[in-house]
C-alpha positions as CSV (number, residue, x, y, z in Angstrom):
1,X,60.5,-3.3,145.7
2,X,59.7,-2.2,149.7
3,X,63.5,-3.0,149.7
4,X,64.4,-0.5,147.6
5,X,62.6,1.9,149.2
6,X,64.3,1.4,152.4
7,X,67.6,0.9,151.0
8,X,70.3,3.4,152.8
9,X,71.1,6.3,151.2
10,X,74.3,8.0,151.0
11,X,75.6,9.7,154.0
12,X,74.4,13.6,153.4
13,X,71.8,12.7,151.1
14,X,67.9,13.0,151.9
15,X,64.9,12.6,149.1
16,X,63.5,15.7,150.5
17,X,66.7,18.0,149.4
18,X,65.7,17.2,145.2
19,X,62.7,19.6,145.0
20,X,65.1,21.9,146.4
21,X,67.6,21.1,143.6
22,X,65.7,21.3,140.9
23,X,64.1,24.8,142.3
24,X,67.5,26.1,142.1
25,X,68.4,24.7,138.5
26,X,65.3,25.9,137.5
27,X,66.1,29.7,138.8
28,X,69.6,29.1,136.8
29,X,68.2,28.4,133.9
30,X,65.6,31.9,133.9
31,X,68.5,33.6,134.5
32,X,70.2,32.5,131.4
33,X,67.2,32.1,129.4
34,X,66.4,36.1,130.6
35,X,70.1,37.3,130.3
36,X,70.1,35.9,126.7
37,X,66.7,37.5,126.1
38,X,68.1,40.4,127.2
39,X,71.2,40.2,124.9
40,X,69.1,39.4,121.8
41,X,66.4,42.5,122.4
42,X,70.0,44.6,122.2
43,X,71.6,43.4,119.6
44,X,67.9,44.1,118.1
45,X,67.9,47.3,118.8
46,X,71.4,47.8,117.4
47,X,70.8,46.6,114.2
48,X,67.3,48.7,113.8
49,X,69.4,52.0,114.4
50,X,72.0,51.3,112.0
51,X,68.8,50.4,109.5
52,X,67.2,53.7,110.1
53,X,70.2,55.7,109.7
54,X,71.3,54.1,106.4
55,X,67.4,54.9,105.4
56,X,67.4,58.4,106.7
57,X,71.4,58.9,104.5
58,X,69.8,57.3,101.7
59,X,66.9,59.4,101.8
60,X,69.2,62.5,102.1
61,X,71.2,61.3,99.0
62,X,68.3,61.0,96.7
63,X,66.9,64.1,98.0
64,X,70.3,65.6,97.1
65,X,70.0,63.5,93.5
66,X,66.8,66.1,92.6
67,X,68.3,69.4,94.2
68,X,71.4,69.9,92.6
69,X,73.3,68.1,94.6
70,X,72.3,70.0,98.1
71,X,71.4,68.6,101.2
72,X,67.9,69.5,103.2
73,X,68.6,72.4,105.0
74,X,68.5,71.9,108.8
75,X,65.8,74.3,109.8
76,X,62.9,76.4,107.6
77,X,60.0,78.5,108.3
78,X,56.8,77.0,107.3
79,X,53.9,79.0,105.9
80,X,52.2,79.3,108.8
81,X,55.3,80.7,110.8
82,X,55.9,77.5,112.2
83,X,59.9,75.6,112.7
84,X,60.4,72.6,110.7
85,X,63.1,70.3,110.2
86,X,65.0,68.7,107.4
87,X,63.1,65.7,108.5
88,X,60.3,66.5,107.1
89,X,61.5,67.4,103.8
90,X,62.4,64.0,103.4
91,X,58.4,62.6,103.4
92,X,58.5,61.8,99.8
93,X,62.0,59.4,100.0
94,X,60.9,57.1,102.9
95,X,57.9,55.5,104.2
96,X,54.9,57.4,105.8
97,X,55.0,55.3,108.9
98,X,58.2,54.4,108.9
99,X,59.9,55.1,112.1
100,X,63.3,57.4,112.0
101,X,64.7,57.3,115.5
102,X,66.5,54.3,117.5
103,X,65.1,52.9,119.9
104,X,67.8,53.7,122.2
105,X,68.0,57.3,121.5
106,X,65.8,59.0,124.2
107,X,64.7,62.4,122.1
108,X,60.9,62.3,122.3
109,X,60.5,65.0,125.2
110,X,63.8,67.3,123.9
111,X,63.1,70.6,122.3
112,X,65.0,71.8,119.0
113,X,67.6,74.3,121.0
114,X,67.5,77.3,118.2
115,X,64.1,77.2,117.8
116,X,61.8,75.3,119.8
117,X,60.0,72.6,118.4
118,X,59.1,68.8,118.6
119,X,62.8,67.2,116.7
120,X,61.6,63.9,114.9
121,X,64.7,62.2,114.7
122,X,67.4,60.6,116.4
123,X,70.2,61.7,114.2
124,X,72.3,65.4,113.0
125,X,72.8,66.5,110.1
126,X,76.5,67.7,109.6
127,X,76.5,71.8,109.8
128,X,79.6,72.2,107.8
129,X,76.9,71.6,104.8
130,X,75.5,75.5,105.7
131,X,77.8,78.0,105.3
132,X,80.7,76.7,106.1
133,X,82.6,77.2,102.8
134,X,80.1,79.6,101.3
135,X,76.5,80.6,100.9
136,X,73.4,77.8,101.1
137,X,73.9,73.9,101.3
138,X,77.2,72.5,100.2
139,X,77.2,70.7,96.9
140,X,77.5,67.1,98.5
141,X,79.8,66.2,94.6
142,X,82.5,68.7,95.4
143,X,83.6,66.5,98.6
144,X,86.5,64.9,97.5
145,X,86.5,62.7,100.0
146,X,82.9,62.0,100.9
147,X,83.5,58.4,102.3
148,X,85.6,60.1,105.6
149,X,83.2,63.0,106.0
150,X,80.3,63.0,108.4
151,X,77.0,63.2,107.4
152,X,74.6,61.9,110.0
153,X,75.9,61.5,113.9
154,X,73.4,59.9,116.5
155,X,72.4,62.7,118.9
156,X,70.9,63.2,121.9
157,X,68.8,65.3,124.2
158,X,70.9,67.3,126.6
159,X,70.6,70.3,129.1
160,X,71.4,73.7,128.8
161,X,72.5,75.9,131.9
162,X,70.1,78.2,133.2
163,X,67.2,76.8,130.5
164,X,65.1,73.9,132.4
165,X,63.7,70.6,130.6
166,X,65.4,68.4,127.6
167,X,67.2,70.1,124.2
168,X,68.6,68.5,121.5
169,X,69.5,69.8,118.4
170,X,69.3,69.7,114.4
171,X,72.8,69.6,113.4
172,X,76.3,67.9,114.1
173,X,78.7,70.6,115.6
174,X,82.0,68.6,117.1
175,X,82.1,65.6,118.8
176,X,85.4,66.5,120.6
177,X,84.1,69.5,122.4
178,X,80.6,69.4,122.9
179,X,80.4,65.6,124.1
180,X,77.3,66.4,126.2
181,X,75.1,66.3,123.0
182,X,76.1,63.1,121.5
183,X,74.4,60.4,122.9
184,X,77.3,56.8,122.9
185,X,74.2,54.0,123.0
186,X,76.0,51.4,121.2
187,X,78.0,50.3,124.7
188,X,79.9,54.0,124.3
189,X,79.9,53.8,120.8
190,X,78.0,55.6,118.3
191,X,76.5,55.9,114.3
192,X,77.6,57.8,112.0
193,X,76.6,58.1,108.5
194,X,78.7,59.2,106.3
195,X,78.6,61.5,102.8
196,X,79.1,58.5,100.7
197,X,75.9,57.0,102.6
198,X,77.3,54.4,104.3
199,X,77.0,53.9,108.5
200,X,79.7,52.6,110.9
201,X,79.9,52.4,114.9
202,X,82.2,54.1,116.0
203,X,84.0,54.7,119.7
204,X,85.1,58.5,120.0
205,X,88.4,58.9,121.6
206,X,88.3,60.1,125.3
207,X,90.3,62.9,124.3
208,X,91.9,64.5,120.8
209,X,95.3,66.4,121.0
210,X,95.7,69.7,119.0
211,X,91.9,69.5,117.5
212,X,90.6,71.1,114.7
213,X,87.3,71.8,115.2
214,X,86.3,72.2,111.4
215,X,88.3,69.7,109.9
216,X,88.7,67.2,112.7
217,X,88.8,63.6,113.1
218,X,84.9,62.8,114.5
219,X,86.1,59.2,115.4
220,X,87.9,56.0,113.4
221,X,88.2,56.7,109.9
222,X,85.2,59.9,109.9
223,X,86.2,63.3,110.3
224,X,84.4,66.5,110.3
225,X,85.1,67.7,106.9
226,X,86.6,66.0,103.8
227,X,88.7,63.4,105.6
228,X,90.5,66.2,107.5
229,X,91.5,68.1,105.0
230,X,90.9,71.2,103.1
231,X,89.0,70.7,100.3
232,X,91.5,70.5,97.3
233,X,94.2,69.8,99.6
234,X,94.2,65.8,100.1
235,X,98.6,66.1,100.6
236,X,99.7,65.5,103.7
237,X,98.2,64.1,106.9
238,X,94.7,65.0,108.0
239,X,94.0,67.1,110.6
240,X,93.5,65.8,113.3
């Protein structure tokens, strides 16, 4: 035994370098075990903002099922002369404490820019529904092609020239042109919900030739309005 003790060692090798070792293995293996943490809380987060967009388009489409087919409007006066938001219309179709921004949307200290107040949510609603093609909410059944349209887009809060803290805002405007206002937290990508109810990530294009600012694609398959085209006028390419 005392001879194996005192047996040599090989040349460059002392007893007193394995603590040393096994402190560094040790430091390797928090470092994994933190990066994969890290990975995991992401992909966590991911997946709870794609479930609380396809609950707030689901909550929208029922909501549409018992008003004749109209979407919340964005925006309304309360009795009182205070601003709500098409949020809160929505109480009845989803969960009292359930939550309705992601976790990776930063929108809790961002006013509403048109009229001031606290916005609930994380997501748009798309403003072509107001208006756009005549008076009040579109009829969400007259899209012909619902399944290409935008419905909800992930926003953002953003900052106005000349105006000081965070805005954000109510409604989806254009992707392509106001950039600033669309938050990409989805490793540049984004979610968007669209008429049909169902939610894809999406990567906008850095930049769109020729866009239509109506009609225009949004990103992938989703465009603006009716699959880039005019409504009753599916021949042809979309525009883009």
């Amino acid at each position: 035994m005392q001879n194996e003790i005192n047996a040599p060692q090989p040349e460059g090798f002392r007893l007193s370098t394995v603590p040393i070792i096994i402190s560094a293995c040790a430091v390797v293996a928090i470092w994994f075990l933190t990066g994969a943490i890290s990975e995991r809380s992401k992909e966590m987060d991911k997946t709870a903002c794609v479930t609380i967009e396809r609950r707030l388009s689901t909550a929208i489409l029922l909501y549409a099922q018992d008003h004749d087919s109209r979407l919340p409007i964005p925006n309304y006066e309360g009795p009182n002369g205070e601003w709500r938001s098409w949020p809160d219309l929505l109480r009845s179709y989803v969960a009292s404490d359930e939550k309705l921004v992601c976790p990776l949307l930063s929108v809790a200290d961002a006013k509403e820019i048109q009229s001031g107040y606290d916005f609930p949510a994380g997501c748009t609603l798309n403003e072509r529904f107001y208006g756009t093609f005549g008076p009040g909410p579109f009829p969400i059944e007259n899209l012909e092609m619902p399944a290409q349209t935008a419905m909800l887009v992930e926003g953002g809060r953003f900052q106005v020239p000349g105006k000081s803290g965070w805005f954000t805002t109510s409604t989806y405007g254009d992707l392509a042109t106001q950039p600033d206002r669309y938050s990409r937290p989805h490793s540049g990508r984004l979610n968007v919900a669209a008429a049909d109810g169902h939610v894809v990530t999406l990567k906008p294009a850095t930049k769109i030739f020729d866009h239509d600012r109506l009609y225009g694609r949004l990103a992938g398959t989703i465009y603006n309005w009716n699959g880039g085209h005019p409504n009753g006028e599916t021949v042809g390419p979309p525009r883009e």
